[in-house]
C-alpha positions in Angstrom: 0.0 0.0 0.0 1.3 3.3 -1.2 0.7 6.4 -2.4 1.9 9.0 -5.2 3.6 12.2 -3.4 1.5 14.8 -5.8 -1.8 13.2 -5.3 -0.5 13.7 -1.0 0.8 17.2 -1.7 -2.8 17.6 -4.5 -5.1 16.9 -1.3 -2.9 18.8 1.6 -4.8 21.9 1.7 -8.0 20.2 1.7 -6.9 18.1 4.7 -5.8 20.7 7.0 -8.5 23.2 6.2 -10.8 19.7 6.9 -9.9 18.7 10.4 -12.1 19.1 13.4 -11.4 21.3 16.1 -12.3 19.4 19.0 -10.5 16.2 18.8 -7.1 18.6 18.0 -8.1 20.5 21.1 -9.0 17.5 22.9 -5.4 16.3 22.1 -3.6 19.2 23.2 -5.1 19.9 26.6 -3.9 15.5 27.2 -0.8 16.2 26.2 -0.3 19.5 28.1 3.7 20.5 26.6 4.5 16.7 27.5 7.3 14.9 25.8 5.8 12.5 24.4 6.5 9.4 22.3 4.7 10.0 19.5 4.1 7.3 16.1 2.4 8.3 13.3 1.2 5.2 11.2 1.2 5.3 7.2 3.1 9.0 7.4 3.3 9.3 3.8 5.2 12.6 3.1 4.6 13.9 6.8 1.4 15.8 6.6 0.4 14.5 9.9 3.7 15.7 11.7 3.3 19.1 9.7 -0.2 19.7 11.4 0.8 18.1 14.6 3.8 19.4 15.5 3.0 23.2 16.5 0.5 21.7 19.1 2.4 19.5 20.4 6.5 21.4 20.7 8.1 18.7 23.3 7.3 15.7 21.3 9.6 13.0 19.8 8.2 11.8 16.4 8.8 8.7 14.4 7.1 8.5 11.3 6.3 5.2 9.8 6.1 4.0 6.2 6.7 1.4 4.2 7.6 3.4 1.1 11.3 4.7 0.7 10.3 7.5 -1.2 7.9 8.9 1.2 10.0 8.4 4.0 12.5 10.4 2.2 10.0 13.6 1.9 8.7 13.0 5.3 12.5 12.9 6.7 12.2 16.6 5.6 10.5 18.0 8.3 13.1 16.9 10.9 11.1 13.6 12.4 12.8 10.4 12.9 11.8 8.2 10.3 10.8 4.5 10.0 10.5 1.7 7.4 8.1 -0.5 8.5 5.8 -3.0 7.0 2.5 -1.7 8.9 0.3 -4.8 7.3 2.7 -7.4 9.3 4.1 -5.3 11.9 1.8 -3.3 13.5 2.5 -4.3 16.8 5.5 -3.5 16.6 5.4 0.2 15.5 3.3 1.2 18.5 4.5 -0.8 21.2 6.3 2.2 22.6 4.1 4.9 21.7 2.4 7.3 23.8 0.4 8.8 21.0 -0.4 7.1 17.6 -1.4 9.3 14.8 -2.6 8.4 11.6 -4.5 10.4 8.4 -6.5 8.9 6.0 -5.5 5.8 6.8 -8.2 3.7 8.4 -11.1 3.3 5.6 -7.9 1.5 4.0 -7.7 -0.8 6.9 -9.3 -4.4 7.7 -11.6 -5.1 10.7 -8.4 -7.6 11.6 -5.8 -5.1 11.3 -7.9 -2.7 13.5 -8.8 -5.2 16.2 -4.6 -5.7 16.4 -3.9 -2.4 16.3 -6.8 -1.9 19.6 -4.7 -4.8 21.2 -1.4 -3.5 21.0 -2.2 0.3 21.5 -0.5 0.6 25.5 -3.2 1.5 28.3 -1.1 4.8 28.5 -1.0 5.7 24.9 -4.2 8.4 22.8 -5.0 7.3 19.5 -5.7 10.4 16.6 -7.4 8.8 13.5 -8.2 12.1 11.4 -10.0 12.3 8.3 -11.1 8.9 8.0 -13.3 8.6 4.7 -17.6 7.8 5.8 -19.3 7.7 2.6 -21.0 10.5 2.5 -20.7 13.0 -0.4 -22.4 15.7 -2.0 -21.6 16.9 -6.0 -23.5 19.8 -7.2 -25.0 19.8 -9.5 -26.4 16.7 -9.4 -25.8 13.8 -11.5 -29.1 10.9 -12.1 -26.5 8.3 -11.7 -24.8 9.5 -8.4 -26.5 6.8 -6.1 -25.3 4.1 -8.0 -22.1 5.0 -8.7 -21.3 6.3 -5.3 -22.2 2.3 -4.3 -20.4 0.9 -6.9 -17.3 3.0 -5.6 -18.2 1.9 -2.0 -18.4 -1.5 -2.9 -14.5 -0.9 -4.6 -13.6 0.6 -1.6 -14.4 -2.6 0.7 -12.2 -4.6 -1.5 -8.7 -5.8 0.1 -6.4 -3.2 0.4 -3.3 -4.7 1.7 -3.6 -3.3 5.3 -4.6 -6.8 7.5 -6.3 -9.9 6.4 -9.6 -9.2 4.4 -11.6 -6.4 3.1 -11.2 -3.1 4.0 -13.5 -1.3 5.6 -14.2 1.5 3.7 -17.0 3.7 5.5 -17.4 1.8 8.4 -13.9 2.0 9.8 -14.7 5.0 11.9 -17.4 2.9 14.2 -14.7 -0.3 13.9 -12.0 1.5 15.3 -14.2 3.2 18.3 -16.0 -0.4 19.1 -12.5 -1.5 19.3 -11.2 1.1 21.7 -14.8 1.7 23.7 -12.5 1.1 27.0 -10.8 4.6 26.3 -12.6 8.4 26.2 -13.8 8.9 23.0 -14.0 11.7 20.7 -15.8 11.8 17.1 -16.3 14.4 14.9 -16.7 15.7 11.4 -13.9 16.9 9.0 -15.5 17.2 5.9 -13.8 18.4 2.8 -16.1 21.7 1.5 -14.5 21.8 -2.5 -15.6 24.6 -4.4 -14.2 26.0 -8.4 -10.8 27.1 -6.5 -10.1 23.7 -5.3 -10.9 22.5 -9.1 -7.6 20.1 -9.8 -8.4 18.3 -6.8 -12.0 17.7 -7.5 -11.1 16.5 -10.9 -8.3 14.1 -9.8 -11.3 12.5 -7.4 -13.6 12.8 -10.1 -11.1 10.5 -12.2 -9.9 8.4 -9.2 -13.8 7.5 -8.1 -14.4 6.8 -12.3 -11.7 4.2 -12.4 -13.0 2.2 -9.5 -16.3 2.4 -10.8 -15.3 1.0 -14.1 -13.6 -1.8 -12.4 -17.2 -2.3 -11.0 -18.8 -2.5 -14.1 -21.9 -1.1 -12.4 -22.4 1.5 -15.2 -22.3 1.0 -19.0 -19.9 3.2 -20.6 -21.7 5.9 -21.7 -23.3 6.2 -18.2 -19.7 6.4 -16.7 -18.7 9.2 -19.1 -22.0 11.7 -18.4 -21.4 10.5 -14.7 -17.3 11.3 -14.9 -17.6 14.5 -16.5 -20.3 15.9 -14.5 -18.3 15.2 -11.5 -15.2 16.7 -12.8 -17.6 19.9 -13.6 -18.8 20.1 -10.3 -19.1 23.7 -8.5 -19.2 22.2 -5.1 -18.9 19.1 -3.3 -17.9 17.7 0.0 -16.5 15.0 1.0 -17.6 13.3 4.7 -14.6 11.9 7.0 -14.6 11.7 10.9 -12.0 12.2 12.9 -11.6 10.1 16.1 -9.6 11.0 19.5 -9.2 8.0 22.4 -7.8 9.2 25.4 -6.9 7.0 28.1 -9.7 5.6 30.6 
């Protein structure tokens, strides 16, 4: 499982404008100027660390990929960096956390490779799952074949992803992840992407990322999958659901 850096760098923006308020301040009053251990899971280029790292000035990062390239641009912002195998090795990235971070990572995940990931997670350490994608999107205008495509993308999505044993869990990995931690404080919350003609290379890459899954569907004949592709890539607004989760020890 990896990603392209300009698709990362394409969706930045979006991503910090997107993340909720409460579970960041939530974090910060917890870790109150501590020096904490902190490991941030599927780091990519270090977006996580970038947003992080102001509220949070005494921590030690290690960021944790299994992509060389990635690690290389994350290594940029000064973090220790890991190569790690997150799909087999979990366990062993966190064992020594006392904060685990991870962005848009989770609707990638299995219900397996959560359940581990609950297990090993110390008693002492917070969890920060941001912008974890739920389903829920809006394109305007609207498109006739929107509902189906949007399942047809969904149904894509559950497919195995590489991250644990079985399908991922596309939508659903937000209430996974807090039925697998309901022994810690939990915090949930919104962090929608709001897209309007300004964010328009970014709502055309989605626009042509979704279409591809679709097609691999096969839930729409071709000339339904061009109208549908286009209008999304014409879109004047659309937004994008994702939750953001904060556990905090019991």
């Amino acid at each position: 499982m990896s990603f392209d850096p300009d698709w990362l760098a394409l969706r930045a923006p979006a991503d910090a404008a997107a993340r909720a308020p409460e579970p960041l301040a939530g974090l910060e009053a917890w870790a109150a100027g501590r020096p904490l251990r902190v490991v941030d899971l599927g780091c990519g280029t270090g977006a996580t660390h970038r947003a992080l790292a102001p509220r949070l000035p005494a921590a030690r990062w290690t960021l944790v990929d299994s992509d060389p390239a990635l690690l290389a641009r994350a290594a940029e912002t000064g973090a220790e960096t890991r190569r790690l195998d997150l799909a087999r090795a979990v366990e062993a990235a966190v064992a020594e956390a006392d904060l685990v971070t991870a962005s848009a990572l989770f609707d990638l995940a299995s219900a397996d490779w959560i359940a581990r990931l609950a297990a090993a997670l110390p008693a002492k350490a917070a969890l920060y799952a941001a912008l974890t994608y739920d389903g829920r999107e809006t394109w305007r205008p609207a498109h006739p074949e929107e509902p189906a495509a949007l399942a047809a993308f969904h149904a894509h999505q559950r497919g195995p992803k590489g991250l644990g044993a079985g399908p991922a869990l596309g939508p659903e990995a937000t209430a996974a992840l807090a039925a697998a931690l309901a022994d810690r404080r939990l915090l949930i919350a919104p962090s929608p992407w709001r897209l309007t003609t300004a964010d328009r290379p970014l709502i055309e890459a989605l626009a042509e990322g979704c279409a591809e899954a679709v097609a691999e569907t096969g839930a729409l004949d071709p000339a339904a999958l061009a109208d549908w592709r286009a209008a999304r890539r014409a879109a004047a607004t659309v937004e994008i659901g994702h939750l953001d989760l904060l556990a905090l020890p019991a």
